[in-house]
C-alpha positions in Angstrom: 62.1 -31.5 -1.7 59.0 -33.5 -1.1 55.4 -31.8 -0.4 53.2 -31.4 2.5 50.0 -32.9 2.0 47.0 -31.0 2.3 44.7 -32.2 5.4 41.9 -34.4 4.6 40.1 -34.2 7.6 36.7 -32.3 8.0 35.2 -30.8 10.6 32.3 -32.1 12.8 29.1 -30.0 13.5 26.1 -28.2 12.0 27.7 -27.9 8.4 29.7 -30.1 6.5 33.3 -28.8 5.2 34.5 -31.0 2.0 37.3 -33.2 2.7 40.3 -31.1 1.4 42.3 -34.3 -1.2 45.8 -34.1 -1.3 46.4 -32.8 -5.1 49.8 -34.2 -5.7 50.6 -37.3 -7.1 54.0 -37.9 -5.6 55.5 -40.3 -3.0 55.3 -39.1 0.8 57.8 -37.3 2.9 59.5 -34.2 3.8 63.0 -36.1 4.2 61.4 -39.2 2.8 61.1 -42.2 5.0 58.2 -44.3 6.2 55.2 -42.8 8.5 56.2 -43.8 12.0 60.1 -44.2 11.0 60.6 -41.0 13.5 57.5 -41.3 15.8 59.4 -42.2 19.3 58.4 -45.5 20.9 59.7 -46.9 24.0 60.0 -43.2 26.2 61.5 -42.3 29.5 58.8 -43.1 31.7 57.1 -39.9 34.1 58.2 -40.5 38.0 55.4 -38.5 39.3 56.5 -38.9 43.3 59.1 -41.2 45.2 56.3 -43.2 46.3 55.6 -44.3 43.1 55.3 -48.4 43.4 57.2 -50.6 41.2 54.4 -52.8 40.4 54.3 -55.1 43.2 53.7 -55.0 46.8 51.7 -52.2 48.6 52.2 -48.2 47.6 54.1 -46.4 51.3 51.2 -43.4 50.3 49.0 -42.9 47.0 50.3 -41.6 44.1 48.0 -38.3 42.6 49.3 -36.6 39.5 47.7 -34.3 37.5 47.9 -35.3 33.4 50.6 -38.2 34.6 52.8 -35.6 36.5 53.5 -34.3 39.7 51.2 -31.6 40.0 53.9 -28.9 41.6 54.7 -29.0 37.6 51.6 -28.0 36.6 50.4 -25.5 39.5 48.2 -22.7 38.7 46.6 -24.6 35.3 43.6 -26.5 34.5 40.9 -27.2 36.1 39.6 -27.8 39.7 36.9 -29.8 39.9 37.3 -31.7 43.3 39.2 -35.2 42.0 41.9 -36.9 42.6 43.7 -38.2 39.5 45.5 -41.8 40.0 47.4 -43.4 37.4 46.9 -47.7 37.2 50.8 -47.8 36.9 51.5 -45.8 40.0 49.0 -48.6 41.9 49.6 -52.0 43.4 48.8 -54.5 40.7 49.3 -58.1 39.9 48.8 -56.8 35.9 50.8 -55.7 33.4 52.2 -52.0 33.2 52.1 -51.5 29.3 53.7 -48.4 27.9 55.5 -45.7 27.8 54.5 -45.5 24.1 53.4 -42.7 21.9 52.8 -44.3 18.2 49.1 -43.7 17.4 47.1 -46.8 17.1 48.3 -48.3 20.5 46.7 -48.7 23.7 49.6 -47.0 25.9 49.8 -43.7 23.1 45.5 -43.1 24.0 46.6 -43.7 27.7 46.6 -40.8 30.4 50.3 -40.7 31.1 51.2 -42.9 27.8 51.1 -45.7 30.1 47.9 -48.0 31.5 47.5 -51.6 33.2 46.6 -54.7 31.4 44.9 -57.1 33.8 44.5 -61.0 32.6 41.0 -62.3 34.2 42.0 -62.9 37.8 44.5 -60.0 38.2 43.7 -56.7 40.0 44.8 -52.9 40.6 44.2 -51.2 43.7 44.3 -47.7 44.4 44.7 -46.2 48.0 42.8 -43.5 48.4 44.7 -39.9 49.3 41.7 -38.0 50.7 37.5 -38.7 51.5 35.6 -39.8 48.6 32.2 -41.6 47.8 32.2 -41.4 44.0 35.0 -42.8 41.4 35.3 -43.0 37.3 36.7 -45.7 35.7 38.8 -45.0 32.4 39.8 -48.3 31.0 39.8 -50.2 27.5 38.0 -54.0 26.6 38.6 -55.5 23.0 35.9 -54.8 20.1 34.1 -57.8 18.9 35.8 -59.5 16.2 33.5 -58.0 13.7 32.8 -54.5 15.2 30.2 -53.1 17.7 31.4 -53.8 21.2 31.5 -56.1 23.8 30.2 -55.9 27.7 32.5 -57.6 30.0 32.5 -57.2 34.4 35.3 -55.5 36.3 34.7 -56.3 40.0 35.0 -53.1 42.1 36.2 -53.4 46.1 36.5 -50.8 48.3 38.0 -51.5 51.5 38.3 -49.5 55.2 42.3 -49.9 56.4 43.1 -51.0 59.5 41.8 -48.4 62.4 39.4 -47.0 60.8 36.9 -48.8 62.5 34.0 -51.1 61.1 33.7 -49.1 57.6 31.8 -51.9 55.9 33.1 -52.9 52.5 31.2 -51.9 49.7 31.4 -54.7 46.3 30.2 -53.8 43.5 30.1 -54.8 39.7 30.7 -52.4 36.6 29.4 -53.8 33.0 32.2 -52.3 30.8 31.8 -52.2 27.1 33.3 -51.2 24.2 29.9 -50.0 22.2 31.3 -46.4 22.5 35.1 -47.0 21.4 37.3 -48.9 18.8 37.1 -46.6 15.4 38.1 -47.8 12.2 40.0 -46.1 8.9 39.8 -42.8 7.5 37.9 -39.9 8.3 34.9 -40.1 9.6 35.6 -43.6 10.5 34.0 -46.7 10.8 32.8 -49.4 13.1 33.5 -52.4 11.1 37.4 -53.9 11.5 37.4 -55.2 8.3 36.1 -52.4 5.7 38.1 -51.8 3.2 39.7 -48.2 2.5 36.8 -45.4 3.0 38.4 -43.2 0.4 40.6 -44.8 -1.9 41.3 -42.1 -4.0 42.6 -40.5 -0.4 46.6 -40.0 0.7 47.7 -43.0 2.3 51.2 -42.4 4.3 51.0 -46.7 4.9 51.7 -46.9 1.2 54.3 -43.8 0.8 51.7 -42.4 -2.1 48.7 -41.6 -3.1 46.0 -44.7 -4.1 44.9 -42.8 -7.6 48.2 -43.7 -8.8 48.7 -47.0 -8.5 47.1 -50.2 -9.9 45.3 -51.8 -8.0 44.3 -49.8 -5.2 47.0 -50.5 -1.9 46.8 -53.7 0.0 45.9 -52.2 3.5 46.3 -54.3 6.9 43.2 -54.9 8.7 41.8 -53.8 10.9 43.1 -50.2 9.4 44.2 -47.7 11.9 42.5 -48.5 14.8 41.4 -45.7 17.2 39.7 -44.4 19.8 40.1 -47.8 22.3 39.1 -46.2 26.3 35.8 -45.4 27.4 35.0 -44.6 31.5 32.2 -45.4 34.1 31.4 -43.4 36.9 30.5 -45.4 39.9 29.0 -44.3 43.3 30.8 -46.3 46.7 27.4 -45.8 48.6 29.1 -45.0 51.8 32.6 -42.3 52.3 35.9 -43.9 52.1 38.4 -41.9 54.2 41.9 -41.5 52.7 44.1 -44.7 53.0 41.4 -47.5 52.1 41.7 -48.5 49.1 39.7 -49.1 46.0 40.4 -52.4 43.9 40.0 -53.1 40.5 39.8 -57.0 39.0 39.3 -59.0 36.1 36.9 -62.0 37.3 37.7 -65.6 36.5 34.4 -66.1 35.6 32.1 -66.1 32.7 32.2 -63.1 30.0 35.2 -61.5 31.8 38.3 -60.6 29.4 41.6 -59.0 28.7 41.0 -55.0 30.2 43.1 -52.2 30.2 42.9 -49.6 33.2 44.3 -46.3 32.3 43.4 -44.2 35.6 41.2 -44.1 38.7 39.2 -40.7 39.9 37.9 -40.5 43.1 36.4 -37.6 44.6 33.4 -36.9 47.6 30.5 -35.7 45.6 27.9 -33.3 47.9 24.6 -34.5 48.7 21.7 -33.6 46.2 20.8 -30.5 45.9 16.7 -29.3 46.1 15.5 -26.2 45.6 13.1 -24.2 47.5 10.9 -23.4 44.9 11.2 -24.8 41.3 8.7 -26.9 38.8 9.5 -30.3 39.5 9.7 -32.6 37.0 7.4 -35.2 38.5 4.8 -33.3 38.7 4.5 -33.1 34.8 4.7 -36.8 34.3 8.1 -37.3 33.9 9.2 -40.7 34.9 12.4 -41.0 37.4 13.1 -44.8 36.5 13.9 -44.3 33.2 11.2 -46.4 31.6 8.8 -44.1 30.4 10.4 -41.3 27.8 10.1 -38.1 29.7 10.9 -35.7 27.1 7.1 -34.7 26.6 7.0 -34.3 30.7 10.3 -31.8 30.4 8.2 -30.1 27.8 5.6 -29.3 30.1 7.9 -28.4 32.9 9.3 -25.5 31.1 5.9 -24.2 29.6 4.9 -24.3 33.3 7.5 -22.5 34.9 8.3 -19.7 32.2 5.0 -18.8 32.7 5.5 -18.7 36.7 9.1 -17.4 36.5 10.5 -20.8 38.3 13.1 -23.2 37.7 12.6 -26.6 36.5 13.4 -29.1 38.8 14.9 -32.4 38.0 15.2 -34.7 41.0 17.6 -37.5 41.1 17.0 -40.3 39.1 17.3 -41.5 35.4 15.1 -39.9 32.6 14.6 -40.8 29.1 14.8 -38.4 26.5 15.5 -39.1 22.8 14.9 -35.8 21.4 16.5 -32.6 21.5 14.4 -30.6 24.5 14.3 -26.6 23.1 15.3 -24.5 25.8 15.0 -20.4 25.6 14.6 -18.4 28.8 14.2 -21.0 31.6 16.4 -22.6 34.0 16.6 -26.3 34.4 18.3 -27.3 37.3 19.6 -31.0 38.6 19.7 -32.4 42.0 23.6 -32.9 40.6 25.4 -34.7 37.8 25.9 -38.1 39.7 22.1 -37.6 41.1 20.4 -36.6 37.7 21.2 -38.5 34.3 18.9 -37.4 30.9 19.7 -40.6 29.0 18.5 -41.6 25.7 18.5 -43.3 22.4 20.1 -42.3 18.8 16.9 -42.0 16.8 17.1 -42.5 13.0 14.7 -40.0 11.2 12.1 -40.7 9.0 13.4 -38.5 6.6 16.6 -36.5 6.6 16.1 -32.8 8.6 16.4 -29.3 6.6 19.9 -29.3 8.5 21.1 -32.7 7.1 20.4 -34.7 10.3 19.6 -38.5 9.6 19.0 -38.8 13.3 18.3 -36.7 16.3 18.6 -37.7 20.1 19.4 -36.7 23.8 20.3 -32.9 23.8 19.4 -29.1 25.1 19.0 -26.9 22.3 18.9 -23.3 21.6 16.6 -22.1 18.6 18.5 -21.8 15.9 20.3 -18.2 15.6 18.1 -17.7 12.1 15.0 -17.8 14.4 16.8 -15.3 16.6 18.7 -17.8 19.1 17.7 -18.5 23.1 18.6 -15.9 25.7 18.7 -16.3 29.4 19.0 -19.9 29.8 20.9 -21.7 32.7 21.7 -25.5 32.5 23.1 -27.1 35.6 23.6 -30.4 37.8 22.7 -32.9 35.6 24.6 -35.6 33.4 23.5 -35.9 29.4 24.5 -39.6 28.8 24.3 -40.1 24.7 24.4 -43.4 22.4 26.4 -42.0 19.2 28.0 -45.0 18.1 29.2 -43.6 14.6 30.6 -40.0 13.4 27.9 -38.4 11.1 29.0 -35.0 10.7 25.6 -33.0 9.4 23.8 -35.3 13.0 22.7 -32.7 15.1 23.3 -35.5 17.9 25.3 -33.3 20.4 25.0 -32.4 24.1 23.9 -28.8 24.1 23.6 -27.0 21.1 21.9 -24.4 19.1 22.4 -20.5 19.9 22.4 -19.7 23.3 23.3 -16.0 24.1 23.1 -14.5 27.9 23.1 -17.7 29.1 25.3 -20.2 31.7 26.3 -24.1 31.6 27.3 -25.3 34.8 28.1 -28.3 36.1 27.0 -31.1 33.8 28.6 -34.2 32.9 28.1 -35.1 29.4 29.2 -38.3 27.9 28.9 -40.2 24.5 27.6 -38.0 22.5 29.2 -36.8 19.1 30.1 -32.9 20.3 29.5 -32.2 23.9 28.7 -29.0 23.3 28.3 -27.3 19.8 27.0 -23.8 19.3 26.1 -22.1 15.6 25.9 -18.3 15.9 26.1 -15.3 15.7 25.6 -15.5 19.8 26.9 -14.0 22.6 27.4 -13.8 26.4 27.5 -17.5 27.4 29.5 -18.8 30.2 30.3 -22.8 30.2 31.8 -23.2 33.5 32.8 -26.4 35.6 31.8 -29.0 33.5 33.0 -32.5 32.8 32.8 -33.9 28.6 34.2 -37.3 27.9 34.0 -39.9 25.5 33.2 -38.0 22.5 33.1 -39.2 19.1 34.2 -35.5 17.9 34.8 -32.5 19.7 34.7 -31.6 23.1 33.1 -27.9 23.0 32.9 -25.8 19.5 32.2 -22.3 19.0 31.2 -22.2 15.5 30.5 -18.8 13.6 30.4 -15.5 15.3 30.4 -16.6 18.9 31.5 -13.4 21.2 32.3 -12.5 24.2 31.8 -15.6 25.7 33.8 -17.9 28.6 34.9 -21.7 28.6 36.1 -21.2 32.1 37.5 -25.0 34.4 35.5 -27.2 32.3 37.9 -30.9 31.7 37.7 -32.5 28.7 39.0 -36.5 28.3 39.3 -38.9 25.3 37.4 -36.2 22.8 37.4 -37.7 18.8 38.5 -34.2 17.0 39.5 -30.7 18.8 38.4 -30.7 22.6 38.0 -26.8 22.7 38.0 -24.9 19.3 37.1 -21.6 18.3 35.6 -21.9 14.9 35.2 -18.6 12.8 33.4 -19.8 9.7 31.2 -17.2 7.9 31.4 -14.7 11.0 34.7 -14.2 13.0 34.4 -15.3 16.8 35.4 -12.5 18.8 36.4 -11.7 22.3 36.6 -15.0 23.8 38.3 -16.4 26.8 39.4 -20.1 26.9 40.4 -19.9 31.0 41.6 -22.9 33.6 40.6 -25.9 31.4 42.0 -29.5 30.9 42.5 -31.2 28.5 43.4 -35.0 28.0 44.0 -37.1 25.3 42.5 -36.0 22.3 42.6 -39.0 19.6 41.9 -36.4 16.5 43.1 -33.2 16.4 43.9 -30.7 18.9 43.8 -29.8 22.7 42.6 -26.4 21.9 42.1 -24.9 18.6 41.9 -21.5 17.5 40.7 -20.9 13.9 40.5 -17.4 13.1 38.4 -14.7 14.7 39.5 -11.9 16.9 40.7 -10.7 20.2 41.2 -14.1 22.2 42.3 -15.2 24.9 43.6 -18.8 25.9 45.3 -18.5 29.6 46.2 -21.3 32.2 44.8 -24.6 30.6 46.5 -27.5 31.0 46.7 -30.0 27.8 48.1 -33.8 27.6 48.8 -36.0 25.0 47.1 -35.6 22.1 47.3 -38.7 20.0 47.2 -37.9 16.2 46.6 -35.2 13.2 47.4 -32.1 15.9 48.1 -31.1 18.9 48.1 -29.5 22.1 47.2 -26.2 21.3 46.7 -24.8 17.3 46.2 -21.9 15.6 44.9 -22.6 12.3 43.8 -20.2 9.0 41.7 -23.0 7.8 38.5 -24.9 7.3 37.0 -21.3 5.7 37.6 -19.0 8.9 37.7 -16.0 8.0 41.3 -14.2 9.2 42.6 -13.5 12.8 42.3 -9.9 13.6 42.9 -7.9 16.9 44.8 -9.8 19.4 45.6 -13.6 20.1 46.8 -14.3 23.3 48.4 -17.7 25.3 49.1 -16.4 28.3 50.2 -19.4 31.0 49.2 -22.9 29.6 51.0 -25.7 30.2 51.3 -28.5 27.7 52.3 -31.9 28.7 53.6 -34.7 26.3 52.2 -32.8 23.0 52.9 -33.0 19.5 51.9 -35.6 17.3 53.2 -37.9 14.3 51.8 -35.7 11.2 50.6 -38.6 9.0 50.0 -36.2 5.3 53.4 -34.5 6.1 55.5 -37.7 7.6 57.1 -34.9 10.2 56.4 -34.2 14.1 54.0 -31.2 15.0 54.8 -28.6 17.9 52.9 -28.8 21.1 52.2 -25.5 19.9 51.4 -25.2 15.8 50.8 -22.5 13.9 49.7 -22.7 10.3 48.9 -20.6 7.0 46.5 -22.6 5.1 44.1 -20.1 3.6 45.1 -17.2 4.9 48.1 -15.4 6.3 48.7 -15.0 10.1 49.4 -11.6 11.2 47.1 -10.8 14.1 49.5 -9.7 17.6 50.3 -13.2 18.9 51.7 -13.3 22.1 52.7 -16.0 23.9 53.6 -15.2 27.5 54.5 -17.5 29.8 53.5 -20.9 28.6 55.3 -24.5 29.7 55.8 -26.8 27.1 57.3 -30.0 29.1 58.2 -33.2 27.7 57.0 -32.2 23.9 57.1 -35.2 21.7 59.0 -33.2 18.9 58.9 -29.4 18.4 57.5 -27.0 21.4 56.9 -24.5 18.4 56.5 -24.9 15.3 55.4 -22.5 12.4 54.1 -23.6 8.9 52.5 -23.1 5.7 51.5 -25.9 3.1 53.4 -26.3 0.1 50.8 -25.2 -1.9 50.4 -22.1 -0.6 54.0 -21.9 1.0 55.1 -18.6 -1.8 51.3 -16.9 -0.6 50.8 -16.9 2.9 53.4 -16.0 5.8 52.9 -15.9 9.3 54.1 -12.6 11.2 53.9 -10.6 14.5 54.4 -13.7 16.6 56.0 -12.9 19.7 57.4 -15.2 22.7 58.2 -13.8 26.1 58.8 -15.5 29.5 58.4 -19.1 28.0 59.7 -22.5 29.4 60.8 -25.8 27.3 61.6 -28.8 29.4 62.9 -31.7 26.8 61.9 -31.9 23.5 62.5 -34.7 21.2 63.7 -32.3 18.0 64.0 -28.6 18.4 62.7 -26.1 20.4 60.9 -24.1 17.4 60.5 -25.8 13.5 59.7 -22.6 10.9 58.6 -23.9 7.9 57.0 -21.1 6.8 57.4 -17.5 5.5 57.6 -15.2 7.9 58.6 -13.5 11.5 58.8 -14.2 15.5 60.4 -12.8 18.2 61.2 -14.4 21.8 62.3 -12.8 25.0 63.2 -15.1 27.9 62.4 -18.2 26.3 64.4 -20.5 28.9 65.0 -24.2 27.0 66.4 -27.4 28.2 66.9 -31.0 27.5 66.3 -30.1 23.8 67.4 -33.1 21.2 68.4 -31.8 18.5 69.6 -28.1 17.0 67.1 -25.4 19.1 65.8 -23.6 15.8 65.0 -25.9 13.0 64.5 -23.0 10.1 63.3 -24.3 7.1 61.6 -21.5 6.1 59.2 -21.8 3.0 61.7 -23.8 1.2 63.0 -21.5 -1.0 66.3 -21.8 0.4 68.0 -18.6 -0.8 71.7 -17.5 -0.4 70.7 -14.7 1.8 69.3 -16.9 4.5 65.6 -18.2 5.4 62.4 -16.6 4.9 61.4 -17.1 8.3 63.2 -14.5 10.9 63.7 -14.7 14.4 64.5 -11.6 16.5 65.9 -12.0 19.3 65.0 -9.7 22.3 67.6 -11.2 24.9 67.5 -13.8 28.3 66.6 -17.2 25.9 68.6 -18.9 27.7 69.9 -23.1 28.1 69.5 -25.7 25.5 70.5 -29.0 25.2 72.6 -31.7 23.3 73.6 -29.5 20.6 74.7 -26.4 22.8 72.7 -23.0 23.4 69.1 -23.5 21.5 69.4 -19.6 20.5 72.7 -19.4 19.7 74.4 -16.1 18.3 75.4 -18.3 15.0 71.7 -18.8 14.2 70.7 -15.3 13.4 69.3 -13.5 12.3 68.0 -15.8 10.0 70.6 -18.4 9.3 68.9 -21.6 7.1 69.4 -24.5 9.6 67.4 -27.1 7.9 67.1 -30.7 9.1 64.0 -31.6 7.7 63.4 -35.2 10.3 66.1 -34.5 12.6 66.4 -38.1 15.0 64.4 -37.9 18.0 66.4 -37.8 21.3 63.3 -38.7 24.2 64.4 -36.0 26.9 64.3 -36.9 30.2 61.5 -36.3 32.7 60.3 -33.1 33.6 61.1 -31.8 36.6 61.2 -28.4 38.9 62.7 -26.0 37.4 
């Protein structure tokens, strides 16, 4: 039997976690084979609504989906933050539909949906608005320069009244796309250049079927080397309300500088006038500098000295300020006029000298003193964007959104793009809510709670196109403990998970909605790793939908669950519940349960129970145990599942009396799919049924149940 691979892959924030080297000097494989030989390609394609458009002619009625589907099949998850989702193949285009494809390192697998539009200069999309907006965002893909860095190319933008609606003027405008913030290069953490040679040659590389070390000369690699991380997004204001039925166009010029680009998906929404208060330090009056030209960070400074003292809010009136620093925040309010009104923009600085914390640079954040100093209390952040210039993944930067400890405190409502973590917090902490908020474009993850974070909320906050985990729980050092992850969305992670739990105690993940992760994890996790200390108390997923989920394990060469647990440092034997999840369309496994090979005879993974959960389609099985240990299910309801409903492997041990992995069954786990019942009587109660890479049937769409 061939070994799991230990992950390589280390975690971004405060503190740097060594890169964890696969030990074994043996070829790749689990079932042998090449990396992708099992990764499904070409897939049944998502039929969100009968209106859908078949790429010509004019849509009868807009198409909206929530995470590429019809959203009656995701009701009740995620969040609501006022927009209307619109997918570029569901739109009247003279382009190219490319997809449905899920094989990391392609433009349709980082695509909302798994599928986009490629538009030729000259070639459009246009979207037909379903309800009143004045604001859109752009996601869409350009080419890298041929030797790294980015490009800046237009995309014409038309929005146009329909028939009977009067004399709404037409607003045309022109977005400068660029590809500065995307296209990633190689191993972990990545590189800018296309044509750098292996990072870590002494690193597992599945391309080659075995590990560098032992061969001579290193691998011939193909260049550019894993390519990643390809969509960015612009946010663009109409300047007038479009009612539903006009329509917004998209197109390639045939003029100078325009080239190939990809549209992934259109959000449109009506954004509120700006907001003022009665009574708050305004900005201006401190010096700050509304244009942008001037750096205002000094002028915030002053703002906040100014109104602690007066027990007022800071004020920060529309406009665009520069700020290249981290501005220290601890008992104040600072308050925007709204994210589309209010941008904070600045610079990635490098530093003289390194920082005590390992930072080379520093730029545009909020911080919170650090928790050694005694943290920030009673700060409120809201109604203002945080636009960032990370261009490169420098784990011990301190180059995030927000960051810091920030106990009794409240984010709200910002919109916080290119920087490396939108939000990263180092405790111990406590009591802070981070509701509403929008994090994209990320070059790491999305929001982290790193070491003894508590009773805390992420509550209807969406998260798109994040480079590692978009929500983790992170219980280095000190456990995390009584935290609620409530009503978020997730989309498209390229690294690593939708939401990942590692270690702690007492937590909650209900109602989020996660789609299509891309590589190394998946929708949701629940890892003993990367030093957290153990789960304790209670775990619970309690109504979260996952849609498209689980990726092509590159160390392992096998498909991950949309849901994964696994026993890397530690065993797993908190009470785990998982009650009434959806796991629709999952790439391979919905479940799966493992342990490295390592460790596979030391740590097991117990007290996992399932109760009132859905499966519609699979591409393998409904759970994969590969691990030591125990689960129980109770109306677990499967369908259009590809291949034998438990795939238990156990730890590999294979004895004669069965698996090590047990499965109880508590009665109503019910349906299945091509290979009859997926809990069927023969299977218990722990029968070895071991098909290490079982083919991959692609199920069909999901639909009502």
């Amino acid at each position: 039997m061939a070994r799991m691979a230990r992950s390589s892959r280390r975690r971004a924030g405060r503190r740097t976690v060594a890169a964890v080297v696969a030990a074994a000097g043996i070829c790749l494989g689990l079932g042998g084979g090449t990396a992708q030989a099992d990764a499904p390609g070409t897939r049944t394609a998502t039929a969100p609504s009968a209106t859908a458009p078949s790429g010509t002619g004019r849509a009868a009625a807009p198409v909206v989906t929530r995470a590429g589907l019809d959203p009656a099949l995701v009701a009740g998850t995620g969040a609501d933050l006022g927009t209307a989702e619109q997918e570029a193949e569901n739109a009247v285009t003279d382009g190219t539909v490319i997809g449905p494809d899920r094989r990391a390192y392609t433009l349709p697998a980082e695509a909302s949906g798994r599928r986009a539009v490629t538009l030729e200069p000259g070639q459009y999309v246009e979207f037909t608005l379903p309800a009143a907006a004045n604001a859109i965002t752009v996601r869409y893909s350009i080419p890298d320069a041929p030797d790294g860095g980015g490009i800046t190319a237009p995309l014409d933008v038309t929005a146009t009244g329909a028939a009977g609606h009067g004399r709404t003027p037409a607003t045309r405008k022109t977005l400068t796309l660029t590809s500065r913030y995307s296209w990633l290069y190689n191993q972990y953490p990545f590189s800018n250049d296309p044509g750098a040679g292996l990072l870590h040659d002494d690193w597992w590389i599945t391309e080659c079927g075995c590990v560098p070390a032992a061969t001579s000369p290193a691998p011939v690699i193909d260049k550019p080397f894993r390519p990643s991380h390809f969509y960015d997004e612009q946010r663009l204001t109409l300047g007038r309300t479009y009612r539903a039925g006009d329509t917004v166009r998209l197109s390639v010029p045939a003029r100078a500088g325009a080239v190939t680009t990809t549209v992934d998906v259109l959000d449109s929404q009506l954004v509120a006038p700006p907001r003022v208060p009665v009574l708050a330090a305004n900005v201006l009056a401190f010096g700050a500098d509304p244009t942008g030209r001037k750096d205002s960070a000094g002028a915030i400074d002053r703002a906040i000295v100014f109104a602690r003292r007066a027990h007022l809010p800071v004020y920060l009136p529309p406009g665009t300020y520069q700020v290249n620093r981290h501005i220290v925040v601890d008992d104040v309010t600072i308050e925007g006029a709204g994210s589309w009104y209010t941008i904070i923009k600045g610079s990635q600085v490098a530093l003289d000298t390194p920082a005590d914390d390992g930072s080379v640079h520093t730029g545009v954040g909020f911080y919170g003193k650090d928790a050694a100093s005694g943290g920030s209390h009673r700060v409120r952040l809201s109604g203002f964007a945080i636009e960032g210039d990370v261009r490169e993944r420098i784990d011990t930067d301190q180059v995030n959104g927000v960051g810091g400890s920030l106990s009794d405190s409240v984010i709200e409502g910002l919109y916080v793009h290119h920087t490396k973590v939108g939000m990263w917090f180092d405790g111990p902490m406590s009591n802070l809510r981070i509701i509403g908020n929008t994090i994209t474009d990320q070059i790491a993850d999305g929001i982290n709670f790193h070491t003894g974070v508590t009773d805390s909320v992420v509550r209807n906050n969406f998260v798109r196109n994040s480079g590692d985990d978009a929500l983790a729980l992170w219980s280095e050092k000190s456990a995390d403990a009584r935290n609620t992850i409530d009503h978020n969305t997730v989309q498209s992670p390229v690294l690593a998970n939708g939401i990942a739990i590692y270690g702690g105690s007492d937590t909650t993940v209900s109602h989020n909605l996660v789609a299509d992760p891309v590589r190394e994890g998946s929708a949701l996790h629940v890892g003993s790793r990367f030093g957290a200390e153990p789960f304790a108390g209670y775990l619970h997923f309690t109504g979260n939908t996952t849609v498209r989920a689980g990726t092509y394990e590159l160390n392992w060469n096998i498909g991950l669950g949309a849901l994964w647990f696994y026993a890397l440092e530690r065993d797993i034997d908190a009470d785990i519940r998982v009650t009434g999840d959806s796991y629709l369309d999952s790439t391979y496994n919905a479940l799966m349960l493992v342990a490295d090979w390592p460790v596979k005879d030391t740590y097991r993974i117990t007290g996992v129970h399932f109760k009132d959960v859905r499966v519609d389609g699979t591409g393998t099985s409904v759970i994969s145990a590969r691990a030591a240990g125990s689960a129980s299910f109770e109306n677990v309801d499967a369908r259009n599942v590809g291949a034998v409903g438990i795939n238990n492997c156990g730890s590999f041990n294979f004895p004669a009396t069965g698996s090590e992995f047990s499965l109880t069954d508590l009665g109503g786990n019910d349906g299945g799919g091509t290979t009859g019942p997926w809990f069927g009587a023969w299977q218990l109660p722990n029968t070895l049924t071991c098909d290490d890479r079982p083919p991959v049937v692609a199920p069909p769409a999901p639909s009502a149940w």
